[in-house]
GUZA-225896 format. One record per residue (C-alpha): x, y, z; residue in one letter. Coordinates in Angstrom, 1 decimal. Layout:
N
+--------+--------+--------+---------+
:      X :      Y :      Z : residuo :
+--------+--------+--------+---------+
:      X :      Y :      Z :       A :
...
+--------+--------+--------+---------+
This chain:
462
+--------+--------+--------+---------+
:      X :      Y :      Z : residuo :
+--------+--------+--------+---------+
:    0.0 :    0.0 :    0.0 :       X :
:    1.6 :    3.0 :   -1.0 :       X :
:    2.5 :    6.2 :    1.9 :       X :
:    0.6 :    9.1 :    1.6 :       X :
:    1.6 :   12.0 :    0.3 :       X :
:    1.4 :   13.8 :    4.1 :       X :
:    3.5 :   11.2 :    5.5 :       X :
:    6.0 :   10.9 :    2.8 :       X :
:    6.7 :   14.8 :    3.6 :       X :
:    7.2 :   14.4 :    7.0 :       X :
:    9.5 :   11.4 :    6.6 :       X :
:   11.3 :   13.6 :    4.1 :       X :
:   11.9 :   16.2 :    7.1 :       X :
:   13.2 :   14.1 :    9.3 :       X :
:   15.3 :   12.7 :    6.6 :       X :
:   16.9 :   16.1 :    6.2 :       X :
:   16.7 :   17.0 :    9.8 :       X :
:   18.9 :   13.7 :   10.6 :       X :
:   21.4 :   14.7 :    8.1 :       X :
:   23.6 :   12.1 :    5.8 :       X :
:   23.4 :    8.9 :    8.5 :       X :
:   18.8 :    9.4 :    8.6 :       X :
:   19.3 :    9.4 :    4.6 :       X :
:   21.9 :    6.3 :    4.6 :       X :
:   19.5 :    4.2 :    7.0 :       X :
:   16.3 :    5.3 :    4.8 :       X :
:   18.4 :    4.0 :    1.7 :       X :
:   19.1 :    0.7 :    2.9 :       X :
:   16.0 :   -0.2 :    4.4 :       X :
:   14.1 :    0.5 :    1.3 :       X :
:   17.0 :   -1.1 :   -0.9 :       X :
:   16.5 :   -4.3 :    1.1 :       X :
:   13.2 :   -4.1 :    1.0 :       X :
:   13.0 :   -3.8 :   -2.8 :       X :
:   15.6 :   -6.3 :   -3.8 :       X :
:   13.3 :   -9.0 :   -1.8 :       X :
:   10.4 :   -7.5 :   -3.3 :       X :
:   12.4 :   -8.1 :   -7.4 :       X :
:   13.5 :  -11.3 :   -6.5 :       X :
:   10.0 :  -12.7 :   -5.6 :       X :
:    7.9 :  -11.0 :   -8.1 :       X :
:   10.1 :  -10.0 :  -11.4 :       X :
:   11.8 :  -13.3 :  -13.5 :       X :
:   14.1 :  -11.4 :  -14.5 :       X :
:   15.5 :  -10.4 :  -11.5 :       X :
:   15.2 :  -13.7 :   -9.7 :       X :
:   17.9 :  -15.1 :  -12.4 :       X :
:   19.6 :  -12.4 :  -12.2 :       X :
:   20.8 :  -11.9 :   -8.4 :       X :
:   21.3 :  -15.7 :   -8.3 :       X :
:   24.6 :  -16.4 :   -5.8 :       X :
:   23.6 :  -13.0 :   -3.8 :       X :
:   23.4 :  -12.8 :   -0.5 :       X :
:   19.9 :  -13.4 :    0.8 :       X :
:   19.8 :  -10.1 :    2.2 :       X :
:   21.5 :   -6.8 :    0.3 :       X :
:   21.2 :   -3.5 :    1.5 :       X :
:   24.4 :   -2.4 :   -0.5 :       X :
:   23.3 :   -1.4 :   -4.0 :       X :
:   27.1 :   -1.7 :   -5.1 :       X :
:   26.6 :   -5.9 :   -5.0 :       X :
:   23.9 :   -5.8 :   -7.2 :       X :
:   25.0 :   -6.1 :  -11.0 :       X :
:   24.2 :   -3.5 :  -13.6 :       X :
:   21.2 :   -3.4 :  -15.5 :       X :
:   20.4 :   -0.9 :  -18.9 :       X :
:   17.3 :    0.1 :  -20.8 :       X :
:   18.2 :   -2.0 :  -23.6 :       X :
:   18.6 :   -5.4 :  -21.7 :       X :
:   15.5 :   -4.7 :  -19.4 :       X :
:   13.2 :   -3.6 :  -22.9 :       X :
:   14.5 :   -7.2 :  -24.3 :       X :
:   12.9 :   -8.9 :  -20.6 :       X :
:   10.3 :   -6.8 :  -20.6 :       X :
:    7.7 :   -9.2 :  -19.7 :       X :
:    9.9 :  -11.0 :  -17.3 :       X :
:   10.6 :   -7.5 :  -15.6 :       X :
:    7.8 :   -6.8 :  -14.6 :       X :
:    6.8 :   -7.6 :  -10.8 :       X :
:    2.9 :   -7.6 :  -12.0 :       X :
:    2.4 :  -10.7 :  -13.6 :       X :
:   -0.4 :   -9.4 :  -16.2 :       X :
:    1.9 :   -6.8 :  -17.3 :       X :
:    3.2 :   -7.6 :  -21.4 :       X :
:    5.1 :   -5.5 :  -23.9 :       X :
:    2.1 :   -6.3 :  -26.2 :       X :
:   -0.4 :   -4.9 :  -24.0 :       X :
:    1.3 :   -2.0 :  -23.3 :       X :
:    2.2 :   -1.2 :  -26.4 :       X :
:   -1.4 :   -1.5 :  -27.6 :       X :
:   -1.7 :    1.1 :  -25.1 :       X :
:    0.6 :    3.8 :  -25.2 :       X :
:   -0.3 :    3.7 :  -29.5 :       X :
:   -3.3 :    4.9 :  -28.2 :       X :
:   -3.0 :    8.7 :  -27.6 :       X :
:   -7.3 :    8.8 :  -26.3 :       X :
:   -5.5 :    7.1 :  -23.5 :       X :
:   -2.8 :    9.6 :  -21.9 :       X :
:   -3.7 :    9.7 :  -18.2 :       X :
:   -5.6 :    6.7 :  -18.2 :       X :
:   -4.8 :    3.5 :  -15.9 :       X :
:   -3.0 :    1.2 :  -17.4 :       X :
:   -4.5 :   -2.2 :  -16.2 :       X :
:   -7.0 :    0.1 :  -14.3 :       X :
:   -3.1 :    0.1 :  -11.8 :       X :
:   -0.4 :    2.1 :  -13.1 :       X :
:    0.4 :    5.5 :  -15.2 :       X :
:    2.5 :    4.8 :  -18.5 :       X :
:    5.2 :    7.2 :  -19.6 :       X :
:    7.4 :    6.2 :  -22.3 :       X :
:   10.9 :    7.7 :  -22.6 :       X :
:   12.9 :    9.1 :  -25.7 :       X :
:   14.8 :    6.7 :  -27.3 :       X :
:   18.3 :    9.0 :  -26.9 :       X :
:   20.3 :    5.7 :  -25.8 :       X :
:   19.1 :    3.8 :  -28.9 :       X :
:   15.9 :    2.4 :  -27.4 :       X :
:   12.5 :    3.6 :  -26.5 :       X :
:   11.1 :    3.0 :  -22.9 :       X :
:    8.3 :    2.1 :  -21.7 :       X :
:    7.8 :    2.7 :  -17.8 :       X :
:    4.8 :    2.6 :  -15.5 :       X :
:    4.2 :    3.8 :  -12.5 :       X :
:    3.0 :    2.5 :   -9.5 :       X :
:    0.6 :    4.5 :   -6.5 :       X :
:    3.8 :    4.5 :   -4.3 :       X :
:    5.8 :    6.2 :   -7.5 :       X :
:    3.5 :    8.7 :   -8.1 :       X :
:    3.0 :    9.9 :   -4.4 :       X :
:    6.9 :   10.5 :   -3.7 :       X :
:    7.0 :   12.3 :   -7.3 :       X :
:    4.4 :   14.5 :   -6.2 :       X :
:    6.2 :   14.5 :   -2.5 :       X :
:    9.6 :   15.7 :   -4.4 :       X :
:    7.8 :   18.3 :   -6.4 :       X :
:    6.4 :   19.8 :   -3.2 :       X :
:    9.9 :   19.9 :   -1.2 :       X :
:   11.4 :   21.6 :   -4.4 :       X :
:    8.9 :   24.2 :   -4.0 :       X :
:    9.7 :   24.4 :   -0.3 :       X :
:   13.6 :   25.2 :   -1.5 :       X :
:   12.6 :   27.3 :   -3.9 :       X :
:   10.0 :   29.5 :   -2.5 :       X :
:   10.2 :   31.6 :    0.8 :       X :
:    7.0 :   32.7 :    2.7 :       X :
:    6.7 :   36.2 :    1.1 :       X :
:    6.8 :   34.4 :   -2.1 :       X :
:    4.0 :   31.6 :   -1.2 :       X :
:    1.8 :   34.5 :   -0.3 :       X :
:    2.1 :   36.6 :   -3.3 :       X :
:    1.7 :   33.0 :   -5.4 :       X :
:   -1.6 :   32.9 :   -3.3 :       X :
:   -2.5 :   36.8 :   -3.2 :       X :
:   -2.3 :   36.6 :   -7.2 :       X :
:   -5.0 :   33.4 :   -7.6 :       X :
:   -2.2 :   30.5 :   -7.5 :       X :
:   -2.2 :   29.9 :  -11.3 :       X :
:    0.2 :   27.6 :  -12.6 :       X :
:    0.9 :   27.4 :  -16.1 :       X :
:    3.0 :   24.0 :  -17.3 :       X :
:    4.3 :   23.8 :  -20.9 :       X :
:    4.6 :   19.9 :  -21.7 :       X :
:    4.6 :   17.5 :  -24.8 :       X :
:    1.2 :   16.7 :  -25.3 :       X :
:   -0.7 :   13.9 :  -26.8 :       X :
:    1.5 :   11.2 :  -26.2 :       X :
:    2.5 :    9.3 :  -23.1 :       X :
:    5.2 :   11.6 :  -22.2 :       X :
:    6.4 :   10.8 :  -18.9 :       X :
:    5.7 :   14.1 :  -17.9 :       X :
:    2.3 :   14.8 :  -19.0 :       X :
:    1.0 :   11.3 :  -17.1 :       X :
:    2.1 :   12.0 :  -13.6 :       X :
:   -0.4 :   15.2 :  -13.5 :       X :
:   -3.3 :   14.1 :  -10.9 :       X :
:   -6.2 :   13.1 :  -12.5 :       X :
:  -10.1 :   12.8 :  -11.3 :       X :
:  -11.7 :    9.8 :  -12.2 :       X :
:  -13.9 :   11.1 :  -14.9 :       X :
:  -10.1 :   11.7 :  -16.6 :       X :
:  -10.1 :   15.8 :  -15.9 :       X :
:   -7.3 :   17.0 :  -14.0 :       X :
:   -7.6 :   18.0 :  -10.4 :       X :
:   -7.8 :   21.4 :  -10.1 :       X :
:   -7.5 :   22.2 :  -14.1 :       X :
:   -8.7 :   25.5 :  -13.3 :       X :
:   -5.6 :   26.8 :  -11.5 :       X :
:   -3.2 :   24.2 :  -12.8 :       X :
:   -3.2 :   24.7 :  -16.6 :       X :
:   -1.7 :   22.6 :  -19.2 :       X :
:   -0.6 :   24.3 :  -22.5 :       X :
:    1.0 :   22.4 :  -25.4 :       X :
:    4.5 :   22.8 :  -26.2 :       X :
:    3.7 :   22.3 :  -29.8 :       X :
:    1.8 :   25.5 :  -30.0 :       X :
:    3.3 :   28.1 :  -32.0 :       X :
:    5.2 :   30.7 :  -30.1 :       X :
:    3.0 :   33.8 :  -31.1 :       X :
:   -0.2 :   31.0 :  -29.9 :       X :
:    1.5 :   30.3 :  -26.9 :       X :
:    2.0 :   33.8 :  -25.9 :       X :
:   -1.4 :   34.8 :  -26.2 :       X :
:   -2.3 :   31.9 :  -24.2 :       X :
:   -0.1 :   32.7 :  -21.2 :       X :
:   -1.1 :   36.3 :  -21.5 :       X :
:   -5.0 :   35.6 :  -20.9 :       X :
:   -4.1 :   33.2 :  -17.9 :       X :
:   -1.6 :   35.4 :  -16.2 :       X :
:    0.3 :   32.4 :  -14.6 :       X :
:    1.8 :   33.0 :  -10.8 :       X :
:    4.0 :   30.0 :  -11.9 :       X :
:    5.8 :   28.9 :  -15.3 :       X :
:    6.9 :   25.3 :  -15.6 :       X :
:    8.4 :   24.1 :  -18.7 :       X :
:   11.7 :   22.6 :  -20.9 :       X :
:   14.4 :   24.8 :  -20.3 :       X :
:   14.9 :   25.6 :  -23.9 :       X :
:   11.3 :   26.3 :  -24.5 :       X :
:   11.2 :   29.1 :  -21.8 :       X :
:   14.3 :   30.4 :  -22.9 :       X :
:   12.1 :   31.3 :  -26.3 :       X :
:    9.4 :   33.2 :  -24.1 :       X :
:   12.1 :   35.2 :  -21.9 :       X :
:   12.9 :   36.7 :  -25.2 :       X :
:    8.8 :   37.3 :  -25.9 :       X :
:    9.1 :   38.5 :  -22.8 :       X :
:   11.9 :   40.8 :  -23.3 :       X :
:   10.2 :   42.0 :  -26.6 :       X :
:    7.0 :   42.6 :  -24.7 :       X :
:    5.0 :   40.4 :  -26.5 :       X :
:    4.6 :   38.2 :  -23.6 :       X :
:    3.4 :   40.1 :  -20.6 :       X :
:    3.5 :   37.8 :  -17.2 :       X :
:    4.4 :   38.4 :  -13.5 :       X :
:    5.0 :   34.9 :  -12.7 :       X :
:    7.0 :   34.6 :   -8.9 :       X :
:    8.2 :   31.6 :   -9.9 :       X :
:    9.3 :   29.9 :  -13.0 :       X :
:   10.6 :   26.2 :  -12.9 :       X :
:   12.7 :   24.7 :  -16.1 :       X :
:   13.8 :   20.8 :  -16.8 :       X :
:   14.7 :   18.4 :  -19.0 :       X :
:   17.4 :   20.7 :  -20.4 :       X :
:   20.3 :   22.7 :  -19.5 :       X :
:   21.1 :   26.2 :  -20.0 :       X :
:   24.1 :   28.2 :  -19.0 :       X :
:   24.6 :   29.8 :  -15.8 :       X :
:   23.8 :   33.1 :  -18.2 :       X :
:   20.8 :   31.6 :  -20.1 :       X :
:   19.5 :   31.0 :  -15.9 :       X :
:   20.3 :   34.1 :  -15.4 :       X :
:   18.7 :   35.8 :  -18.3 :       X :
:   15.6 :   34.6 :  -17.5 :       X :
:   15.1 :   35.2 :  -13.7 :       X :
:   15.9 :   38.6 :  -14.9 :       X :
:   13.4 :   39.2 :  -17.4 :       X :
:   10.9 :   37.2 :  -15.4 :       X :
:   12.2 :   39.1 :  -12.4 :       X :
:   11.6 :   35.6 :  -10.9 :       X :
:   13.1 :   33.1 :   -8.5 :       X :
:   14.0 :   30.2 :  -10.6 :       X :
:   14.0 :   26.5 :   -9.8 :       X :
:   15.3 :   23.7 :  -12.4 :       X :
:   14.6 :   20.1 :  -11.8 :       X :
:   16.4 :   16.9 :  -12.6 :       X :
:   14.9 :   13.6 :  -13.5 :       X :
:   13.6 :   10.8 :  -16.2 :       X :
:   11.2 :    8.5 :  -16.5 :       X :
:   13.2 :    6.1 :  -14.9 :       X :
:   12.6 :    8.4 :  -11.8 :       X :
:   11.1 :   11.4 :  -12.5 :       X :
:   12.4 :   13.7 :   -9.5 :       X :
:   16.3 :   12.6 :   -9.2 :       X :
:   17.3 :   16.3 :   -7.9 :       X :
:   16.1 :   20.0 :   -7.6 :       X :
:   18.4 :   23.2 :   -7.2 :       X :
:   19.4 :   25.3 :   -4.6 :       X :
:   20.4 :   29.0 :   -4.7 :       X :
:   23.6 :   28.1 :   -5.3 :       X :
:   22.9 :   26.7 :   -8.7 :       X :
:   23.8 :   23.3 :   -7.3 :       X :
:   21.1 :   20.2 :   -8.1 :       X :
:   20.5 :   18.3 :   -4.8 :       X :
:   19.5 :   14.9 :   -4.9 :       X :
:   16.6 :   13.4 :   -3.5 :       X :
:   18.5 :   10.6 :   -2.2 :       X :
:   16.4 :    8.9 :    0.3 :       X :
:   14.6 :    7.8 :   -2.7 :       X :
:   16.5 :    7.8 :   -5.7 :       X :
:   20.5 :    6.1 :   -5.3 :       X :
:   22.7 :    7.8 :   -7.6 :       X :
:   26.2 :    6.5 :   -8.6 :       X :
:   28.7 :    8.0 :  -11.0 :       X :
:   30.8 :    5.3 :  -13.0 :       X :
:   33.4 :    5.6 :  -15.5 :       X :
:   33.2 :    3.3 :  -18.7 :       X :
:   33.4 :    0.3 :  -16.7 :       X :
:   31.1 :    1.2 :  -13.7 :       X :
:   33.7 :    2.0 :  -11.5 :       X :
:   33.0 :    5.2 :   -9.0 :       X :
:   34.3 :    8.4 :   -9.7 :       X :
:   35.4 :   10.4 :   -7.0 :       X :
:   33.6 :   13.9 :   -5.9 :       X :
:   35.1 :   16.8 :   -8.2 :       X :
:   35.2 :   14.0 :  -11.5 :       X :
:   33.1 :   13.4 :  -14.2 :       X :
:   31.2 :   10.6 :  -14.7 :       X :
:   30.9 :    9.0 :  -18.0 :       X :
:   27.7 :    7.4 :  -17.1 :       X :
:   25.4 :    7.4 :  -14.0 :       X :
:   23.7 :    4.5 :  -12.6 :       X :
:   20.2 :    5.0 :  -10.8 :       X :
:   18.5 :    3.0 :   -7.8 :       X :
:   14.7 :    4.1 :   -8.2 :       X :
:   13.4 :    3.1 :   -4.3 :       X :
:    9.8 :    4.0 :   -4.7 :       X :
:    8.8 :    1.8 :   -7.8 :       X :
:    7.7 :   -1.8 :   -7.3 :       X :
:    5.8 :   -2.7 :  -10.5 :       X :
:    8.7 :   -1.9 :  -12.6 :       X :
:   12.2 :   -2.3 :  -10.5 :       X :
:   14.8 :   -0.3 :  -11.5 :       X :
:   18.4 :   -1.1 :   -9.7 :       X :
:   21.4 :   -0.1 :  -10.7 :       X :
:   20.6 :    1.0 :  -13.8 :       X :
:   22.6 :    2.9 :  -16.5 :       X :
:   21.0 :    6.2 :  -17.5 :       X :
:   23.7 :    7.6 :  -19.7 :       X :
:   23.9 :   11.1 :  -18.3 :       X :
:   27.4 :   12.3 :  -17.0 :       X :
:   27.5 :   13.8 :  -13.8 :       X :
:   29.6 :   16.1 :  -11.3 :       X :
:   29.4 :   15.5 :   -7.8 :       X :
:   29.9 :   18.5 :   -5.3 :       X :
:   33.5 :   17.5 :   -3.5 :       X :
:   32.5 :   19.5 :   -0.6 :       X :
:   29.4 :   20.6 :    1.7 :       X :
:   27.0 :   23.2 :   -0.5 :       X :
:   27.1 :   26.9 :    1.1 :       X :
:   22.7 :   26.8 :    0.9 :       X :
:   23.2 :   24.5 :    3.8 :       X :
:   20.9 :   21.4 :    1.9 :       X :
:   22.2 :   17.9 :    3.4 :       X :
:   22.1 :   16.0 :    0.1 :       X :
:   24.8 :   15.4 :   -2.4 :       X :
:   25.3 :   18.6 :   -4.6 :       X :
:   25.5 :   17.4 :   -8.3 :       X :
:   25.8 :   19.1 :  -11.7 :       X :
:   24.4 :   16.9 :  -15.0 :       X :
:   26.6 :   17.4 :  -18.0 :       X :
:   25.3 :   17.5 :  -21.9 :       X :
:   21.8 :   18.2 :  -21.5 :       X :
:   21.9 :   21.4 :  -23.0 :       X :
:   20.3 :   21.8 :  -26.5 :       X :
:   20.4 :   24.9 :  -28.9 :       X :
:   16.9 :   26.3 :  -30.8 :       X :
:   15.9 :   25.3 :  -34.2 :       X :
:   16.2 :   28.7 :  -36.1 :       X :
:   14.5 :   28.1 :  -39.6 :       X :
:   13.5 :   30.9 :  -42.1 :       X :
:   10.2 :   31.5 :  -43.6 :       X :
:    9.0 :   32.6 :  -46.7 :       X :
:    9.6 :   36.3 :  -46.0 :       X :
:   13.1 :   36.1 :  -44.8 :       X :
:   12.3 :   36.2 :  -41.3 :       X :
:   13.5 :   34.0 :  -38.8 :       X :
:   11.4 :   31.6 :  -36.5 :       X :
:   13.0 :   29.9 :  -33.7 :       X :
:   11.5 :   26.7 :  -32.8 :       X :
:   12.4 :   24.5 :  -29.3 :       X :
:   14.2 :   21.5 :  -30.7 :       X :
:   11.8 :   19.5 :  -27.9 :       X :
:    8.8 :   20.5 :  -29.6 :       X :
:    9.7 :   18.8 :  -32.7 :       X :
:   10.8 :   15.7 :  -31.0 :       X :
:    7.9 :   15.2 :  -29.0 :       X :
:    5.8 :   14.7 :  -32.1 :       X :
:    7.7 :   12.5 :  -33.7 :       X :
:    8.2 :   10.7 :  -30.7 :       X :
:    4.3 :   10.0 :  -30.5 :       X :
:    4.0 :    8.3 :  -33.7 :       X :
:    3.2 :    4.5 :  -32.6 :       X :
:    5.6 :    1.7 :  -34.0 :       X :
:    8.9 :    4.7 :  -34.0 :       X :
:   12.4 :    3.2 :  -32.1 :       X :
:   14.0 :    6.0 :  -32.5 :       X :
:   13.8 :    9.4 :  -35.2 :       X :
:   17.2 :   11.9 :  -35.9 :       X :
:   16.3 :   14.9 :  -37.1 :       X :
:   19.3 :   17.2 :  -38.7 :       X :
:   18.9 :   20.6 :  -40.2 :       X :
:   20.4 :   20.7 :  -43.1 :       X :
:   19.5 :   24.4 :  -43.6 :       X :
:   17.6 :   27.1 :  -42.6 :       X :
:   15.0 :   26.0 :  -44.6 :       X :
:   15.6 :   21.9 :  -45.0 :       X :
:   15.6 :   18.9 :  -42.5 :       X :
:   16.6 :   15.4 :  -43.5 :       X :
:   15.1 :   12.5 :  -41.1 :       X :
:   17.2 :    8.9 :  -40.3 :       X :
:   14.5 :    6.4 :  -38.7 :       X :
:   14.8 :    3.4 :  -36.5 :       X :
:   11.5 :    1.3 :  -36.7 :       X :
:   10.1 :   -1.3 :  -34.3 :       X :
:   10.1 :   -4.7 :  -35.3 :       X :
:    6.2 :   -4.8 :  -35.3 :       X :
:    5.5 :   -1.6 :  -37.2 :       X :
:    5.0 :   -1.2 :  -41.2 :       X :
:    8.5 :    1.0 :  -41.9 :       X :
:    6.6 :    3.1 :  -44.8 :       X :
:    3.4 :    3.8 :  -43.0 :       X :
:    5.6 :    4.7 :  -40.4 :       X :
:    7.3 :    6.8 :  -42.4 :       X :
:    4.2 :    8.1 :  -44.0 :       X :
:    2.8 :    9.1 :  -40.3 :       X :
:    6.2 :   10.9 :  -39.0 :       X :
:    6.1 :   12.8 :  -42.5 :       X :
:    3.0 :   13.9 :  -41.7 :       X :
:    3.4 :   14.4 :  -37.9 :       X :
:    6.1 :   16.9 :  -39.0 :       X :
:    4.3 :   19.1 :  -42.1 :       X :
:    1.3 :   19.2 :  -39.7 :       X :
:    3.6 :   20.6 :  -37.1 :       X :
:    5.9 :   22.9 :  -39.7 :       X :
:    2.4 :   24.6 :  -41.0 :       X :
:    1.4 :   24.9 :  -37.8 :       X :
:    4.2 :   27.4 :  -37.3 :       X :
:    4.1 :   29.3 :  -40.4 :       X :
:    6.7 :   27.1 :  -42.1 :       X :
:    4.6 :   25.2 :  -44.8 :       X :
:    7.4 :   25.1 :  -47.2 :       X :
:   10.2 :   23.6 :  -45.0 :       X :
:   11.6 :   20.9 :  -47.4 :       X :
:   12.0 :   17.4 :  -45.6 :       X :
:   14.2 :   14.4 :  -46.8 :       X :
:   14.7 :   11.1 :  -45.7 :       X :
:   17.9 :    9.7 :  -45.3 :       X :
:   18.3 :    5.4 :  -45.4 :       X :
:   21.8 :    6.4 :  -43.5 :       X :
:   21.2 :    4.8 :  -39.7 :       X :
:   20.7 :    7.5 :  -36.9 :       X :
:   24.3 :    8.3 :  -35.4 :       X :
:   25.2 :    7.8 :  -32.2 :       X :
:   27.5 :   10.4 :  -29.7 :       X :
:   30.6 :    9.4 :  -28.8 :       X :
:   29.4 :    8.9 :  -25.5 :       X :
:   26.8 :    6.4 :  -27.2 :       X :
:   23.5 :    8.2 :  -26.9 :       X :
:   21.2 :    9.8 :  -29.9 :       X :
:   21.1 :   13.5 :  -30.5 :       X :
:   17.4 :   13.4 :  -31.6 :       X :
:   17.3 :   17.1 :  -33.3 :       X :
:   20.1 :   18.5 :  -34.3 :       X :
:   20.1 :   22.5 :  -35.1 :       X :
:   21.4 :   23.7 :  -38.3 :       X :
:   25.6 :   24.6 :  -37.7 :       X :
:   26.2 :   26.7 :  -40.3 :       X :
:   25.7 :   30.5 :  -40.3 :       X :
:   22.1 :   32.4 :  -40.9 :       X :
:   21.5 :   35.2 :  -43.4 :       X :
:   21.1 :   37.6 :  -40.5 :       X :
:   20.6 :   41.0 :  -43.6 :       X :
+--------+--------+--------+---------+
């Protein structure tokens, strides 16, 4: 039976109160707990810790696992016994069912496939109520009382720019009433990050949002609506993730915002890994979430190092165990204590950041685009792997596709073609040419998938 989210708070305050031992003791009591909980109820698992210990509450004797080899067991995975690749495929193709039970049980979100392979994750009651938990303790480091006040003074508006109409892990985990509405949709708005910018402006304008939540790069396009005065908010608060800016491009927007800024770290592997402080430091929730950084070989880095990888413990999820599992992201870990004073481990994630698309219409002018936009509506389009999209131009993109192995490769093609003319004329750019390239996607050297890739050359700026 999964904690409420009242008690999961409290828990959370003693964990901080008690400092790095109250954290440790949390971490191995749920670790042992959930490696008992794998080995009775997941296949997969149950081979794989053969010759451990009957009890481990050290995460570093459990092997390695990755989202390729897990994708490959899926049905043996999974702790729920009814739970199949086939049905759940069946049901994230299905976009009339975003925020609907899965199995009348669990929230689906699937996850980009940047490593080389699309994820599919669910999410269990105890999941979902220490996401939400998280998401109210960042607030709590973010906000002080004066700030709370005016948020409440002002009508508490929220405004939250996600990919919508797919199972994005993000759009799934937003509380839902039964009849599928969102709780408290009046105050706690969704708007579409596909939107056009000039749509999505007038949007925000009539809501006049306390709060802004959104992709990083996506709000870096509305501080400049904002500095242009097309965009005209007061929000107290704005809140950016899933991509990195610069300390400057942070910067740059709590001053035109003249906000206080929080930035979030996670994936759908588990969704609230760390929040910042005020000194630009993410902290991680780590009486929930284990986080290692390994070198090539899974060996620890030390504090100060970069990782080349990071493996994740996800403590809260039982339908869908994930231990010591490669993520891909490098990380820095703080070497000393944090000057804000925040117990947890200080880390900074590396690579995440992503520059706009900047294409040119049929006027000359320039339309920037957030390269996440794009993605996400390819990423929707059921039977798709994995989609690369370069810009060849300002006025050009040429698309390498990766299809699943029970998906029709030219209707496949024939719905991302159309996913992305639909989206193009959406945005005053009906005369974008697109190409298709029968080269694979390539890969990083660090082994992941840039999925949009901006244009490097220079723009006609006369």
């Amino acid at each position: 039976m999964a904690e409420s989210i009242g008690w999961l708070l409290r828990d959370m305050r003693r964990a901080r109160k008690g400092g790095p031992e109250a954290v440790a003791r949390r971490q191995r009591a749920r670790l042992t707990r959930l490696v008992a909980h794998a080995r009775a109820r997941s296949p997969y698992y149950r081979e794989l810790y053969q010759g451990l210990p009957g009890e481990v509450d050290d995460v570093r004797r459990l092997p390695t696992t990755d989202k390729r080899t897990l994708m490959a067991n899926f049905d043996r995975w999974c702790a729920d016994r009814r739970v199949t690749l086939d049905l759940a495929r069946d049901f994230i193709d299905d976009p009339s069912r975003v925020g609907q039970p899965f199995l009348d049980s669990y929230r689906v979100g699937t996850s980009s496939g940047s490593s080389g392979v699309r994820g599919i994750f669910l999410f269990d009651d105890r999941s979902t109520a220490v996401t939400s938990a998280m998401a109210l303790r960042a607030f709590g480091r973010w906000l002080r009382w004066p700030d709370a006040a005016r948020i409440l003074a002002g009508g508490a508006r929220a405004a939250t720019i996600l990919a919508t109409g797919g199972h994005f892990g993000s759009s799934t985990v937003l509380p839902r009433r039964p009849d599928g509405r969102r709780v408290g949709e009046d105050r706690l708005r969704v708007f579409s990050v596909f939107s056009p910018l000039p749509e999505l402006v007038a949007q925000l304008n009539e809501f006049r949002p306390n709060v802004l939540i959104g992709y990083a790069g996506q709000l870096a396009l509305l501080a400049g609506e904002q500095e242009a005065g097309r965009l005209r908010i007061r929000p107290t608060l704005v809140v950016l993730g899933a991509e990195g800016l610069s300390a400057q491009g942070y910067r740059r927007i709590a001053s035109v915002f003249r906000a206080r800024i929080g930035n979030g770290y996670g994936a759908c592997e588990f969704m609230s890994t760390a929040a910042s402080c005020p000194e630009s430091w993410l902290h991680v929730n780590s009486d929930w979430v284990i986080v290692e950084p390994v070198d090539r070989d899974h060996r620890p880095v030390a504090p100060g190092e970069v990782s080349h990888t990071v493996l994740i413990t996800n403590l809260a999820n039982e339908v869908q165990p994930v231990l010591r599992y490669d993520l891909g992201d490098s990380l820095l870990v703080r070497p000393d204590p944090c000057p804000c004073g925040d117990p947890f481990p200080a880390i900074r994630a590396q690579g995440r950041a992503s520059d706009p698309l900047v294409f040119e219409d049929d006027h000359g002018g320039q339309v920037p685009v957030a390269p996440v936009a794009l993605a996400g509506v390819i990423d929707r389009a059921p039977g798709l792997e994995l989609a690369q999209v370069h810009q060849t131009s300002p006025r050009s993109l040429s698309v390498r596709m990766r299809t699943a192995h029970h998906a029709d490769p030219t209707e496949l093609r024939r719905i991302v073609h159309g996913e992305i003319q639909t989206f193009l004329q959406a945005h005053q750019l009906p005369d974008i040419e697109v190409t298709w390239s029968d080269e694979p996607p390539e890969q990083s050297a660090g082994g992941k998938y840039r999925l949009i890739i901006p244009f490097a050359g220079e723009l006609d700026k006369s």
